[in-house]
N, C-alpha and C positions, 0 to 999 in steps of 0.2 A: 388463079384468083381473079374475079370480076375488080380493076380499078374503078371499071368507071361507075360504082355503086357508091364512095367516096363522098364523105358531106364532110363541108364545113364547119369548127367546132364554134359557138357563138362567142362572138364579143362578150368579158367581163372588164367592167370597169374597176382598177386597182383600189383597195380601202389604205386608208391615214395609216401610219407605222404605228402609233399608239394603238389601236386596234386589231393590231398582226398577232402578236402570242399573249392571252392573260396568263398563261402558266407558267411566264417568265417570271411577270410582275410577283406570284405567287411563292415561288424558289427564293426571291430576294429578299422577301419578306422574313421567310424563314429562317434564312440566313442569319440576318440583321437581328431578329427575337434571339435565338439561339446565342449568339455574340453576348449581348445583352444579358442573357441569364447565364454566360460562363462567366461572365464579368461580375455578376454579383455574387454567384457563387464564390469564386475567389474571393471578394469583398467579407463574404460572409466567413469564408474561412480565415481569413487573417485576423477579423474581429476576432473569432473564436479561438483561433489556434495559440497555444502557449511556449514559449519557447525553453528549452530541455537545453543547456548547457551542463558540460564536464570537463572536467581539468584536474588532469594527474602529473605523474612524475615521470612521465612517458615523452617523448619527441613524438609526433606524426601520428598521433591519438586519430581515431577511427572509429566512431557513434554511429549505432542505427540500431533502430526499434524492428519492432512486429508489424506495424501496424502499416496498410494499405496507403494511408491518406500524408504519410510521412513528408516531409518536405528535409531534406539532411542539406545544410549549410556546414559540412564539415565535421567541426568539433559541439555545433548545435542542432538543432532539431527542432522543427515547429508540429506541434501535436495535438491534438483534438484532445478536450480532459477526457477520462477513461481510464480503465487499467492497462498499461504496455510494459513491455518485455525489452529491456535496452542492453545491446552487445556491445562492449567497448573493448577496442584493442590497439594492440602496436607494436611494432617490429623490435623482436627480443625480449617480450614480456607477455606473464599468461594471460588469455583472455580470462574476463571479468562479467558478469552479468548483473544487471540489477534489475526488481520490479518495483516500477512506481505507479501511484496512482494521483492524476491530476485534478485539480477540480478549478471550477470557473472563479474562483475567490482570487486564486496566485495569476499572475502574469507570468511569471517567471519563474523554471526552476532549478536550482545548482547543484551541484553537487563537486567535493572535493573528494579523489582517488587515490591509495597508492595501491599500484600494479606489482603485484611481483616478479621480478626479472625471472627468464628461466634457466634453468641447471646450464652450466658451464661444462667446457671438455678439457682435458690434461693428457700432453704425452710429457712424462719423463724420461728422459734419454741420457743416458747411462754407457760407458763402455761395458759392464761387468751388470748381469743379468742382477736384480735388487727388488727388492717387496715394498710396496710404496703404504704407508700408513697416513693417515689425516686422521687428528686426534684419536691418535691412537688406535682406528679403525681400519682393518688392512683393507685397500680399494683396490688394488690389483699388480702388474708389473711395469715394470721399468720399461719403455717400445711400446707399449700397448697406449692406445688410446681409452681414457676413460671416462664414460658418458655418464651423464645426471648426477653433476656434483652442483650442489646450491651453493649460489652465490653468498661470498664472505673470508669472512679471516681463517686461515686453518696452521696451525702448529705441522708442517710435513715430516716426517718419517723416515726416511731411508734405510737400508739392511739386507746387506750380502754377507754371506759365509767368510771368514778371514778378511774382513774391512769393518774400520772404523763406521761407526753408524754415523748418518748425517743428519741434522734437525737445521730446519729452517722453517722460518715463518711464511704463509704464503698467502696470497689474495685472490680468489675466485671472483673473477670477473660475472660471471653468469651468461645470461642474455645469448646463450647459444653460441658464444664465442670459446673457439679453440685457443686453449693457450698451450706454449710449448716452451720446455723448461732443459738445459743441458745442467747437468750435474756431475761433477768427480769425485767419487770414494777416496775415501783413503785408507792405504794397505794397515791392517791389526797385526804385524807382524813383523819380525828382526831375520834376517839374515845369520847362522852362523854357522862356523868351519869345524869340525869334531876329530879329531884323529887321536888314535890311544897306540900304545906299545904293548906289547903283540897286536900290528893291526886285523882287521876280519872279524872283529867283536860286533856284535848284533847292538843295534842302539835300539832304544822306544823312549818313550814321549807318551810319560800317562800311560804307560802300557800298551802302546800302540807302536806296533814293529817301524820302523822307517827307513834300515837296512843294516850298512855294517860300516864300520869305518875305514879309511876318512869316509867320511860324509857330508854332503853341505847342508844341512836344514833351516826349516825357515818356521819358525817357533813363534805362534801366537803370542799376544799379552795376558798376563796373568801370573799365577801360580803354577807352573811343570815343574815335573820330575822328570830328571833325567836318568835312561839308566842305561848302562853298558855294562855286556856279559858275554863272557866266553868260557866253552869248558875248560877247567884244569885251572880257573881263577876267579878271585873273589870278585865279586858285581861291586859295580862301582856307582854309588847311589849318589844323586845332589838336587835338591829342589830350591829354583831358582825363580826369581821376582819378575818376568820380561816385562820391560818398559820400553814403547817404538821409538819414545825421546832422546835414545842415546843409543851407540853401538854395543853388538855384544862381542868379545875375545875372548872364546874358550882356549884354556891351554893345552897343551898334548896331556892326556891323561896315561900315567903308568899301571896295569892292569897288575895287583899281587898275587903271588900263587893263592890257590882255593889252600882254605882248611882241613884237618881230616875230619873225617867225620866220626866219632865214637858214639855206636849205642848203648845205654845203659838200662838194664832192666830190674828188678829188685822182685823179694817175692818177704812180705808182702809189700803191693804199691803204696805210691805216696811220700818215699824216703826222700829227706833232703840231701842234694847230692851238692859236692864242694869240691872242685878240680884245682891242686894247689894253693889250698885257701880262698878261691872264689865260687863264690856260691852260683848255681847253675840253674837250679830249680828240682822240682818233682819229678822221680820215676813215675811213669818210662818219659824216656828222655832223651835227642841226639846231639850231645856236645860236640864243640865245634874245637879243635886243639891242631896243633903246631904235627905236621908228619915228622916222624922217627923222633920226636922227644919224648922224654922219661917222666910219669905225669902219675902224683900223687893225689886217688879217687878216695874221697869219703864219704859212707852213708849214715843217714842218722834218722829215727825217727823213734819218739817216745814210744817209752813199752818196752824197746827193742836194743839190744849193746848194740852200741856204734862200732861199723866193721870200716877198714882199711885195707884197700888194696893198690901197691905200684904198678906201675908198668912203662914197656917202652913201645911207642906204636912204631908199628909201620913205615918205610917212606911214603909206598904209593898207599892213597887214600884210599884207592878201590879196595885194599886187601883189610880192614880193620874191622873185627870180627866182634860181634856185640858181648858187651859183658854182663852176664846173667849170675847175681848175688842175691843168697838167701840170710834174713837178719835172723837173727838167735832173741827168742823173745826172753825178756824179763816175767816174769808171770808173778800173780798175787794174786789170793783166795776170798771170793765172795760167798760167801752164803745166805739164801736166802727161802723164809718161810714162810708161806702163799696160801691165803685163804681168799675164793675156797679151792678143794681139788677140782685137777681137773685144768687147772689155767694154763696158759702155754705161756712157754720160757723164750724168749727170740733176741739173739745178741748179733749186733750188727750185722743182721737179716739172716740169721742162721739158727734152728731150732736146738734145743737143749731139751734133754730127757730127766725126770726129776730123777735124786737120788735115793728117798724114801718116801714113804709115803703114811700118814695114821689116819686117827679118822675121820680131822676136821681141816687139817692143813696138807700141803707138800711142801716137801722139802730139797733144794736144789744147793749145790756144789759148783760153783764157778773158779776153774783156774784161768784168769784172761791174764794178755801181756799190761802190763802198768802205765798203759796210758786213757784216755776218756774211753767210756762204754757207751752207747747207747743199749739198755734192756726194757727191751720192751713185752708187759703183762698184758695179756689179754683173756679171756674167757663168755663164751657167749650169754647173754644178756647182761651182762655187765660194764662197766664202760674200763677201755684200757689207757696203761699206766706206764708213763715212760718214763725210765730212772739214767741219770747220767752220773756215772760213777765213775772213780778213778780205782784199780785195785792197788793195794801196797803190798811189796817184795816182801817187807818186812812184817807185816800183820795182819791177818784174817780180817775182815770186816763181815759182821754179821746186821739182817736186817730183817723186819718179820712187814711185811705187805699185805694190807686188807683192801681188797676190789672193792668199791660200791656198785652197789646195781646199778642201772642207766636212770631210775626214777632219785634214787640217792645223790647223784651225781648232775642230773638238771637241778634237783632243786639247791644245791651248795652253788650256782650260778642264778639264781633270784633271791637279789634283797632282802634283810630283815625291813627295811627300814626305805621309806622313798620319800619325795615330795613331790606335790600336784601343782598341774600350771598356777595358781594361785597360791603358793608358796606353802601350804596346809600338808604339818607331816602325816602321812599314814605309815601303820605297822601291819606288815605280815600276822597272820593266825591262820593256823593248821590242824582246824578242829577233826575230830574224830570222836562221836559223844553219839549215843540214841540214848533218850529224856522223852520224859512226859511232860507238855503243855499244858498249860491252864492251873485250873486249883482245884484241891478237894474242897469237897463240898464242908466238909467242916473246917475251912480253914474259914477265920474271923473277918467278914470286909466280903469274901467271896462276891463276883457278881454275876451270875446268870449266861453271858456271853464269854466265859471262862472255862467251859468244858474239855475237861481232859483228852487227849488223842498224845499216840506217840511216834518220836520223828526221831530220823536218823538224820546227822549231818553232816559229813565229809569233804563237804569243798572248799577246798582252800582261797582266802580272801585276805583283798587288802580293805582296813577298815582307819577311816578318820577315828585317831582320840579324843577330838575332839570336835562341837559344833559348829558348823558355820557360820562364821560371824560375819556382821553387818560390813567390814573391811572386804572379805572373800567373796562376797554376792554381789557387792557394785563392781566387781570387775566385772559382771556379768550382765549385771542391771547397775548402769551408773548413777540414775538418780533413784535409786529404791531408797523410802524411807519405812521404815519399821516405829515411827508414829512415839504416841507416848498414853501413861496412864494417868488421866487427872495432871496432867501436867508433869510427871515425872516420866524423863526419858527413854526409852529404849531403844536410843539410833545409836549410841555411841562403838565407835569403831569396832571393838573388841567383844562386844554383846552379841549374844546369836541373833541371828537375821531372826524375824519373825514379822509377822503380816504377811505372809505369802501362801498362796495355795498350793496344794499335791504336785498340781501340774505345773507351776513355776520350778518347785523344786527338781522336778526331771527335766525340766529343761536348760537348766542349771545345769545338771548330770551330761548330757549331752551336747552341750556347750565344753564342758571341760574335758568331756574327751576329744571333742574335736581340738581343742589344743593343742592335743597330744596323738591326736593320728592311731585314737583308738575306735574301736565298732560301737556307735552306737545302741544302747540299750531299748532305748523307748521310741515306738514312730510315732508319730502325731498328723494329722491330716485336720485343716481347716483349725487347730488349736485342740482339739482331741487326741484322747486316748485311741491308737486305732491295733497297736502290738506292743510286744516286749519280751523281750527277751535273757533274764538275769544272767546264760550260758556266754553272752558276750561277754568280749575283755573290758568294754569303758563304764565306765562310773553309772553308778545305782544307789537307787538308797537301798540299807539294809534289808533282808527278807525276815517275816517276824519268827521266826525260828532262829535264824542267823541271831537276832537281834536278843533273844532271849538266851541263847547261848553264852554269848557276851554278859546279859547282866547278870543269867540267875543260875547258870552249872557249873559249878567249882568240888572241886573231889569228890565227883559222879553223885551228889548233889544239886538239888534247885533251892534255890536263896529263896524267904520269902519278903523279906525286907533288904533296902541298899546298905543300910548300914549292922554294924555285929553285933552279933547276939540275935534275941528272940525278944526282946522288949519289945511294947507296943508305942514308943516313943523316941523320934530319934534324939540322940544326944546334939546337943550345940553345933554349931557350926560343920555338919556332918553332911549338910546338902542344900543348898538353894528352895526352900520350901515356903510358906504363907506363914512368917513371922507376926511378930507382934506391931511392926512396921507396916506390914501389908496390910493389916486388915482393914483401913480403909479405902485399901486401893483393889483388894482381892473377895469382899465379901466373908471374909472368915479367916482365922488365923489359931494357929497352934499354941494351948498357954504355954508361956514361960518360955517356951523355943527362941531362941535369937540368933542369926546369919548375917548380917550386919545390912542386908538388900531390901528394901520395899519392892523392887522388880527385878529386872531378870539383874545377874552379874556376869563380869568378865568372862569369857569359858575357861574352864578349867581355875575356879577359885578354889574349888574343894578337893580333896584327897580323890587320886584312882582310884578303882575296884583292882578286884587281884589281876585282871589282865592290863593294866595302868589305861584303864577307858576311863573319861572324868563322865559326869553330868549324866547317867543314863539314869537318874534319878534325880526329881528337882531342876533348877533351874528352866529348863523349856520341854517339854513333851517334843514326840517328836514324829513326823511322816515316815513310814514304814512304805515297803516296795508293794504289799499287798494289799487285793482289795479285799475290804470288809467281809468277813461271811464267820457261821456259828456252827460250828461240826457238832453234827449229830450221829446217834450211833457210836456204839464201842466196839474198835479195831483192833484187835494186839500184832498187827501186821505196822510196825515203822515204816511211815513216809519219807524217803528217802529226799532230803535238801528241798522242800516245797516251798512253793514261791506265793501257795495262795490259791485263792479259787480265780479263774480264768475269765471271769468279767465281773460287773456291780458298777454301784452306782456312788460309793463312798471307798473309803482307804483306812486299811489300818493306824490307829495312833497306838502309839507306846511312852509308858514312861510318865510320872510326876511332873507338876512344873512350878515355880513360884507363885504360882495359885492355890497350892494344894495345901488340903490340910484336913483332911478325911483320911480315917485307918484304912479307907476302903482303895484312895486314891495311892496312898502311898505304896501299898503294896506292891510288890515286881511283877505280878501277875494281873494288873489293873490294865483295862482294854478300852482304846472308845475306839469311833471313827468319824470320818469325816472326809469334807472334799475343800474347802473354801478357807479363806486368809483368818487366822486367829492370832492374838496378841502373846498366846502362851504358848505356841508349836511351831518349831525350829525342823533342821533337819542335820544327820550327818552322813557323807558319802562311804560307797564302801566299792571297790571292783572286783571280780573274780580274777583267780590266777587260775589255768590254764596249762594244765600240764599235760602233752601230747605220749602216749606210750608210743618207742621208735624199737 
């Protein structure tokens, strides 16, 4: 390299330090502002910020939010208002969380905690392995450690096999602290010494073997039985009280020779057997008696001569050979003649063959011994009969037995006679009748909706005597009132209900069999008719066949008036009819009639009919089960128990009332119908009986 091309670099004159770095001046600046607005920031958050205090039940409590901007003094907190999320905790107690939301109105805000401690740990330590209980709840064993018991009071438990149980109260600390607990059982059992003569006898304890004597055993508290046995002698039984609180001293026990043992067998069984005058019991039978003594056996049992037999047994037991004795019966003569043929004879479960026979009965010959028989009659479709007889030595007894058939035999098991939840007797009736309905056309009064048809009727019913009175329908409807006429009464107790419509009346019926836990007859839907059923067991009102039966067929016969004879006026006091009383209450009244009633009366004021039914004339008409309708056409085919035609819009009525007073109304064959509450129509219940063929 060329040096000597080398120039000197010019003089600069140095500038003032103030004008050395503006970018210094700049930074410091920055600084300084920065400072400044941390400063106010902070200012501005301490304005703002609110402070979040807590205090529980905890030592060394432990507060902190969600939130970014937090400041934690502890057990306080300064927090910007807003919604935050606060965890509190503390050593031995669960964490807790809470959300608050702050608003700039509070300065301040607090809150009081309690924490709940956490489950505590237990070992019980035990010599002898024990089941640890805390109220009563088994938490585990005796050595073991056991985790997540909450803190508190607990009743503890203890329980080992052969030791007294131990209870003690105890206190769960919690908070995660181990507690450790030493405990001593105490033995449930005595000590004792056993030795008998002949020793090598098997002992048990409750039937539980435990060896042989001597023995040392160690005997629970309680109730044992002891027992000690060896062949060639009798067991030596003793049930004793053990209590830990005192010693036990058993004494040497002397072991007796065994018994022999004698079998007794008898032909036939059953004999009461008596060894020396002690009674022993029934053949067959192993009596227990003395070896090689002389032992007076007696058998006895009725029927039979009582036999005697001595003897002498045996020494050794093994050798005593069973005694097999047949009794000599006493015998006595039954005779007996059985309708119909055919039936079987069965005497303490052994068949018997007749000994003649004609041509409506059998006839059987019994020689039995002279003590109780059981003979048992039977024959198919019949129901059987069972006789307990004694025979006599001395004289024949003769007897003549008639089976009923099975339909014979249910019905002598239902009632003539019953009464309804509402205290209203009914009678059984067991009609069997086909009759003409309606009226001939020249009978006098006849009306239009009275035409003849004929019915059979056959089912058997229970029927009310009498009407239902205003006392029997407020069990049902308790404020029904049944009103009055111009001011005279017809509420009073004992008066037939009336003011009520078709459909209260069945639902009356239905009501009262529910009572009685019988099948309803009629459904109803929204207060409607919607079925029915008469073939049910519970309560109905009569069907008007039914119904006519009852008032007007009497020795295959139809009645045409309620009362006797053929006159066209009833006599006095013969039925509840439109007196000379009524007729300002009834529109009409019968001359010269007199009943003693301007409206309805008592039920049953007047005389039954010949099946003792009161009122099916006069006093109140009455709702019938059927609806309205007018047979047309002539059938000579009987309708067999009809209930009526199968819809409509109105219901049959039956029957006169103390309204009445028209030849045409009185008559038994007089018919209206209707649907709606009337002051002169009552009702009375009737149910079918139900007889199943088996």
């Amino acid at each position: 390299m060329d040096t000597n091309n080398k120039r000197p670099s010019p003089f600069e004159t140095p500038l003032p330090e103030s004008d050395k770095s503006p970018r210094r001046r700049s930074n410091f600046a920055l600084a300084v502002t920065g400072m400044i607005a941390i400063g106010l920031l902070i200012i501005a958050y301490l304005m703002l910020a609110r402070t979040v205090s807590i205090s529980a039940n905890a030592p060394n409590l432990f507060v902190q939010s969600d939130s970014l901007l937090e400041v934690n003094l502890g057990d306080r907190l300064l927090l910007l208002p807003g919604k935050h999320r606060i965890e509190i905790s503390a050593p031995g107690y669960r964490n807790q969380s809470l959300e608050i939301e702050l608003t700039t109105a509070e300065k301040n805000w607090h809150q009081q905690l309690q924490l709940q401690p956490l489950p505590g740990k237990l070992t019980v330590h035990s010599k002898v392995a024990a089941e640890i209980f805390l109220n009563d709840q088994a938490v585990g064993q005796s050595g073991e450690k056991l985790d997540g018991i909450e803190a508190g009071s607990y009743q503890m438990r203890v329980v080992a096999p052969r030791y007294k149980p131990l209870l003690q109260s105890l206190t769960i600390e919690g908070k995660g602290q181990h507690q450790k607990l030493e405990i001593t059982l105490t033995p449930d059992w005595v000590n004792a010494a056993l030795q008998s003569n002949p020793s090598g006898a098997d002992v048990r304890v409750d039937g539980e073997l435990q060896g042989q004597t001597p023995i040392e055993l160690q005997l629970l508290s309680g109730i044992r039985q002891i027992q000690v046995s060896k062949p060639g002698f009798s067991d030596w039984l003793q049930t004793l009280n053990i209590s830990t609180d005192k010693a036990l001293v058993l004494p040497p026990i002397d072991l007796n020779p065994a018994s022999a043992q004698l079998p007794i067998r008898s032909s036939p069984t059953g004999a009461q057997v008596t060894i020396n005058g002690v009674y022993q019991g029934e053949t067959p039978l192993t009596a227990a008696v003395d070896p090689g003594a002389t032992v007076d056996v007696m058998l006895i049992k009725a029927g039979f001569k009582t036999l005697r037999r001595t003897l002498t047994l045996s020494q050794n037991n093994n050798e005593q050979q069973p005694l097999q004795l047949t009794l000599a019966p006493i015998l006595g003569r039954i005779n007996l003649n059985i309708v119909p043929i055919g039936a079987r004879v069965n005497v303490n479960g052994q068949t018997q063959q007749a000994t003649t026979t004609d041509q409506d009965q059998a006839r059987y010959s019994l020689r039995l011994p002279a003590a109780p028989q059981n003979i048992q009659i039977s024959h198919p479709g019949f129901a059987s009969q069972t006789l307990r007889l004694t025979p006599r030595p001395d004289m024949a007894q003769h007897l003549n037995v008639s089976l009923l058939t099975n339909a014979q035999s249910r019905w002598q098991n239902i009632p003539q006679t019953t009464t309804t939840a509402t205290g209203q007797a009914i009678a059984l009736y067991r009609p069997d009748a086909t009759f003409m309905m309606g009226a001939s056309r020249r009978e006098q009064g006849r009306r239009a909706n009275e035409t003849q048809y004929q019915v059979k009727i056959d089912r058997p019913f229970y029927a009310s005597p009498k009407h239902v009175s205003n006392q029997d329908f407020r069990q049902f409807e308790r404020y029904h009132s049944s009103g009055n006429v111009k001011g005279v009464s017809l509420n009073g107790e004992q008066q037939p209900v009336v003011k009520i419509s078709w459909s209260k009346a069945a639902q009356f019926c239905n009501w009262l069999s529910a009572q009685e836990g019988l099948q309803p007859v009629y459904q109803f839907q929204d207060g409607k008719l919607t079925d029915s059923n008469p073939d049910h067991n519970g309560y109905r009102l009569p069907t008007e066949a039914e119904w006519a039966w009852l008032a007007r067929y009497e020795n295959g016969r139809m009645r045409t008036y309620p009362w006797a004879g053929t006159g066209l006026s009833p006599p006095n006091h013969s039925g509840n009819f439109a007196d000379t009383k009524a007729l300002p209450l009834a529109g009409g009244a019968l001359p010269r009639y007199v009943d003693k009633y301007p409206v309805t009366a008592p039920v049953a004021s007047y005389p039954a009919n010949h099946l003792g039914v009161y009122d099916l004339a006069g006093n109140v008409s009455e709702w019938l089960h059927d609806f309205y309708g007018i047979k047309t056409g002539l059938s000579l085919k009987a309708s067999p128990n009809p209930s009526g035609p199968a819809s409509g819009d109105h219901h049959v009525i039956r029957g006169s009332s103390w309204k009445s007073a028209s030849i045409s109304e009185l008559r038994l064959a007089w018919r209206d119908s209707g649907s709606g509450a009337q002051d002169s129509v009552g009702f009375r219940v009737v149910r079918s009986v139900i007889i199943e063929d088996k």
